[in-house]
N, C-alpha and C positions, 0 to 999 in steps of 0.2 A: 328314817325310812330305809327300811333295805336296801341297796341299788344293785341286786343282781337276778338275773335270770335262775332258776333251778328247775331242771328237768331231770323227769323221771329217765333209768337207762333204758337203752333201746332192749327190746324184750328178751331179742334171742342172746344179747349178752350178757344180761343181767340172769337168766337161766344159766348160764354157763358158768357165770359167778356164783350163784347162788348155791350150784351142784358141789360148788369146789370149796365153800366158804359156808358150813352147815348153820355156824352160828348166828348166821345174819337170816330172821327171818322174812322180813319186808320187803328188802330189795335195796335198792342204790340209787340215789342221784348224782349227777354233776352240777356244778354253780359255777354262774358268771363264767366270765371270759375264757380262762384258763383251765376252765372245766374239774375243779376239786373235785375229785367223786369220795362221796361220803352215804354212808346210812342215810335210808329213805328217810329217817326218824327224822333229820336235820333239817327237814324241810317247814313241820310244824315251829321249830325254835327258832330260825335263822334269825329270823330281826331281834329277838332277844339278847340271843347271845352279841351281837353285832352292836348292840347299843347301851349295854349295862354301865352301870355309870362307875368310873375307876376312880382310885382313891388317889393321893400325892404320894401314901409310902407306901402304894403296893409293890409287890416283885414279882414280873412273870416269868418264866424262862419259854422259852418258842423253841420246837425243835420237829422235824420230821421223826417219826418214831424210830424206837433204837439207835439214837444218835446218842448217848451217855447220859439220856434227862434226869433217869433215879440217881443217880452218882452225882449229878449237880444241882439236882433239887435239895441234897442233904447239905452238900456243901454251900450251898445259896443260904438255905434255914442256920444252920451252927455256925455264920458267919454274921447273921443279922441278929442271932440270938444268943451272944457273949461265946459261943462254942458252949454250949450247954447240952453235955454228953447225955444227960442224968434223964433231962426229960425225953430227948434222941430215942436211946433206949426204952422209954418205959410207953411213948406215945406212936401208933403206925403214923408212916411216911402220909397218907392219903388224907391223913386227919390235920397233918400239919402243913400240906403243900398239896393239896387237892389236885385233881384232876380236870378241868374245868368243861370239859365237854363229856364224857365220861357216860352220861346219861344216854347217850345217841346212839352208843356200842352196844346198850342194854334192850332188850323186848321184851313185853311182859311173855310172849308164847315162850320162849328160850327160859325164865324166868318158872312158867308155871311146870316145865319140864324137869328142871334143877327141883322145884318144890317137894314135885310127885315124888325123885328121886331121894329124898329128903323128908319123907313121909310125914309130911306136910308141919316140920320143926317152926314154931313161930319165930325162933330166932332167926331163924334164914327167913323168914316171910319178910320180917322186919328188914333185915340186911339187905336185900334185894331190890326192895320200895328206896330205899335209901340212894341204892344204887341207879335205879329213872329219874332220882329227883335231879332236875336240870342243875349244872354249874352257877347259874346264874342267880338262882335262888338260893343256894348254900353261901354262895358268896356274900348277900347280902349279910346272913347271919354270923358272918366270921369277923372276929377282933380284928383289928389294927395291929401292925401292921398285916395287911394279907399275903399270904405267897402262893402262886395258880402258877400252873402248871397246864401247857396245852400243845398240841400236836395241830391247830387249825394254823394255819398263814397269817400273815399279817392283813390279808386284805382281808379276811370275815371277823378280825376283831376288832373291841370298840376301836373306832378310828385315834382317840387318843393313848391307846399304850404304847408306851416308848414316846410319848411326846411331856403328858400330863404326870407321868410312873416311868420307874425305870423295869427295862426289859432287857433278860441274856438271851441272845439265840447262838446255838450251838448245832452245829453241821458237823457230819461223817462222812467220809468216804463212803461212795455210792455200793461197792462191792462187803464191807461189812456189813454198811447196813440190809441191802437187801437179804445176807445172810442171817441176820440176828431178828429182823422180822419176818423169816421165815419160820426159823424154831418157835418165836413168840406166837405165831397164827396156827402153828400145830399145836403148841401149849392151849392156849386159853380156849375156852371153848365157846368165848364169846364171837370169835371168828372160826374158830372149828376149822382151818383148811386140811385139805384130804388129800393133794398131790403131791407132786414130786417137786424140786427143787429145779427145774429146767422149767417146767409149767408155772412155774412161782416168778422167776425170771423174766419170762412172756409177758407175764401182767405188770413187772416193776415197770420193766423200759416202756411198758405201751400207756403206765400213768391209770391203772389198773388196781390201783391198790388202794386199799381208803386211808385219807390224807393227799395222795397223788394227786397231782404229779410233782416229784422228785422236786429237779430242777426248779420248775418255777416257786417252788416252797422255797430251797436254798435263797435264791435270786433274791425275793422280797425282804430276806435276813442282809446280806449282802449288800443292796443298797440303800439298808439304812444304817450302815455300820459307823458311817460318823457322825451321827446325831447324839448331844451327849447323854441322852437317856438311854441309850442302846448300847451294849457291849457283846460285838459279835465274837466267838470263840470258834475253834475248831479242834473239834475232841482229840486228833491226835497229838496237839499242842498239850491240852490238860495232860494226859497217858505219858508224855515221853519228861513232861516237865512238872509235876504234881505241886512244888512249892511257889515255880512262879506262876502258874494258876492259881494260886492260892491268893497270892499277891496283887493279881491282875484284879480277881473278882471284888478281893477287900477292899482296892479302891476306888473301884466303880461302885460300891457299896458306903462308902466313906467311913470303913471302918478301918482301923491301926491294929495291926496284931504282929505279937512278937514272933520272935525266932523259934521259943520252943512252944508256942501255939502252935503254928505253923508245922512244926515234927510230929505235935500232936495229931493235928488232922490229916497228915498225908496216914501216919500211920490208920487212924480210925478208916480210911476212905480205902486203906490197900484191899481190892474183893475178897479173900475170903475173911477178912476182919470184919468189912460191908457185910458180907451176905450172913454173920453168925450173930454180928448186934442192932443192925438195925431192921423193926418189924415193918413191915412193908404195907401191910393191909389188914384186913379185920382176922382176930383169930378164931371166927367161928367155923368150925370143919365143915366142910360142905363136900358132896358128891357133885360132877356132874360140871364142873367149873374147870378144872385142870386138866387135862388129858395124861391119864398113865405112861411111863416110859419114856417121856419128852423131857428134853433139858430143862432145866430151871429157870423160871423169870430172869434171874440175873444168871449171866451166863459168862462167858471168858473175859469179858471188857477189854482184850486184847485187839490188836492192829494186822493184820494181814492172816496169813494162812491159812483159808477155809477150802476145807476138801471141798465144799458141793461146788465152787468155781472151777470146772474142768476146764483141763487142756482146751477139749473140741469146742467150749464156749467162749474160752477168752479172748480172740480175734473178734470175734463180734462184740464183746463188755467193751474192750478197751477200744472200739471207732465208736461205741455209743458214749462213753465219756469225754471222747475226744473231741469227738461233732458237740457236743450240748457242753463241753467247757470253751468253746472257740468264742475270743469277742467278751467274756465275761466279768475278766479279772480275776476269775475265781482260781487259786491255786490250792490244792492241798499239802499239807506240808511232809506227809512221808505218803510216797508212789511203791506201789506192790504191786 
């Protein structure tokens, strides 16, 4: 049984949202305690997703979005899968390490809009349907071992991952991230946002954002960090030290790999080697999905210096991290 409250948002916010964020056409809720705000869609699946029944060798990795998940979902897969370049290459990221809520982001009106554009290709009709069909039902139909990949918290999934399976959660610095899921919601046009990066801001710290809020995402990774089915990380740990991440995750993986595997995969994983060999998602063209002129899905996977964090903002970022890292334990390990 479910056990949370989910309310619809209050109207005149959810319009405000809605204005700024074209791609969502339904609307928003928030759930339970902490008030997750997610896609109105989430409201029909919640007990689904919340109670799908997990395997012994699954692998999920848990991460607030743009926290490095495409970058450790590959290296989670080619470390369970002998480093097996060949298939990497020849197979998209999405086919082999899914998305697991994925569906929630999608609406069929958003959907029949991409179509029209699209003058009505059954490939993309196909692709699309594909794209609503819930995580929880794809799941079931995927081989052993599985590897899911989700941006929800710990408290909306099955209450046994990270107990029954083992789970990565992996945390970013709150000033990257908000920067990297800003480009990502003017990319995709499944979130379509249409402001500026001061008004992108407003919404991160006020827990505004879907998956928000922030904080208490981290928090629920955090204090499950020493349970031994859970290996928490923090990305700029992987970034500054690429081989003892390598090392870390192979053996919370219980896998052995040598010194020049290891050369191997740092090299495979340096971003523009990332971005030139491995396919990321379906390769059917489509109109109407990408936003022109916006940076790329994968973007600097670098640590500090984003122009949209001005001067006149940073006195305020830096008592909003200050205030919500007080009391938590949480430290990150490079300060910018």
């Amino acid at each position: 049984m479910f056990p949370y409250s989910i309310e619809f948002l209050e109207e005149t916010v959810n319009k405000d949202l809605m204005d700024h964020f074209r791609g969502e056409k339904t609307g928003f809720c928030q759930v339970g305690p902490q008030k997750w705000l997610l896609p109105a869609a989430y409201a029909a699946h919640a007990e689904k997703y919340y109670s799908m029944p997990i395997r012994e060798d699954d692998v999920w990795i848990i991460t607030y979005p743009r926290s490095g998940t495409t970058l450790c979902q590959e290296l989670i897969w080619l470390l369970n899968n002998e480093l097996d370049f060949k298939t990497s290459s020849e197979i998209k990221l999405n086919a082999r390490f899914p998305f697991y809520e994925f569906a929630i982001l999608n609406n069929e009106k958003l959907h029949n809009e991409i179509i029209e554009l699209n003058s009505n290709n059954p490939d993309i009709v196909e692709n699309l349907k594909q794209w609503r069909t819930p995580g929880y039902i794809k799941a079931e139909m995927m081989k052993s071992p599985r590897h899911l990949k989700t941006h929800l918290p710990f408290s909306l999934l099955p209450q046994n991952v990270g107990e029954a399976c083992k789970a990565i959660y992996v945390a970013r610095n709150p000033k990257d991230v908000a920067v990297s899921y800003y480009h990502h919601n003017r990319l995709i046009q499944l979130h379509g946002y249409n402001g500026d990066f001061k008004q992108y801001w407003k919404y991160f710290e006020n827990d505004l954002l879907v998956f928000s809020p922030y904080w208490e995402h981290i928090k629920e990774g955090w204090e499950r960090r020493n349970k031994p089915n859970i290996l928490f990380l923090f990305y700029e740990d992987i970034i500054k030290d690429m081989p003892g991440a390598i090392k870390t995750v192979a053996k919370f993986l219980n896998k052995t790999i040598s010194t020049d595997d290891i050369d191997a995969l740092v090299n495979h994983l340096q971003i523009d080697n990332f971005k030139k060999s491995v396919p990321l998602a379906e390769n059917v063209p489509m109109e109407g999905v990408f936003k022109k002129d916006e940076e790329s899905f994968i973007r600097r996977g670098k640590i500090g210096g984003n122009k949209e964090l001005t001067e006149d903002m940073m006195d305020g970022v830096e008592k909003w991290i200050e205030d919500n890292l007080n009391n938590t334990g949480i430290e990150f390990p490079i300060k910018f």
